[in-house]
N, C-alpha and C positions, 0 to 999 in steps of 0.2 A: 504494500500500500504506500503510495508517495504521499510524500507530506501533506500537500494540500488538500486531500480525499479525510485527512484525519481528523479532523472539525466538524465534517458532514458525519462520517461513520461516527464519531461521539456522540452527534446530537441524535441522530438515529437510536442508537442505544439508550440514549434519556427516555426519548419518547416510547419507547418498547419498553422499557421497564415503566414507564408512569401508567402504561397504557394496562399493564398487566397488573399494578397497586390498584388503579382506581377499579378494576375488573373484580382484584378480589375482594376491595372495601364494600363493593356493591353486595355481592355474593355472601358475605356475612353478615351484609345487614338484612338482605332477605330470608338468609337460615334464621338470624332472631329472631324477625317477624315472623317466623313459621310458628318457631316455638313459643312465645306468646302465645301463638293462637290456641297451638293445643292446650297450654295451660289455661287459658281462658273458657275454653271449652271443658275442659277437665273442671273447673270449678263450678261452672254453670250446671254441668252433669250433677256434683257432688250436690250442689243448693237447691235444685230439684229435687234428689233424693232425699235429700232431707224436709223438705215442705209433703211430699206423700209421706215419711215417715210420720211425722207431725198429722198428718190429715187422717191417717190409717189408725193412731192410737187412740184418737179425741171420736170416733165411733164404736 
């Protein structure tokens, strides 16, 4: 590689690595929101179970 190509291929390389941080920043922000979600639903489940349990003893 001659000297003058070495400033392009550097910045190339910036841009490929930022291109690949902000891919995976994405990527873990949407496995969180996954998992919120199941927990959120995990608890909705539990809070219903318990409003019938509640409803099922007071008859």
């Amino acid at each position: 590689m001659s000297v003058g190509m070495a400033p392009s291929a550097s910045m190339s390389m910036v841009y490929t690595v930022m291109a690949q941080t902000i891919g995976m920043v994405m990527h873990n922000g949407a496995e969180t929101q996954h998992g919120m979600q199941q927990i959120a639903a995990a608890a909705t489940t539990q809070t219903c179970a318990m409003i019938l349990a509640l409803g099922a003893a007071g008859q």
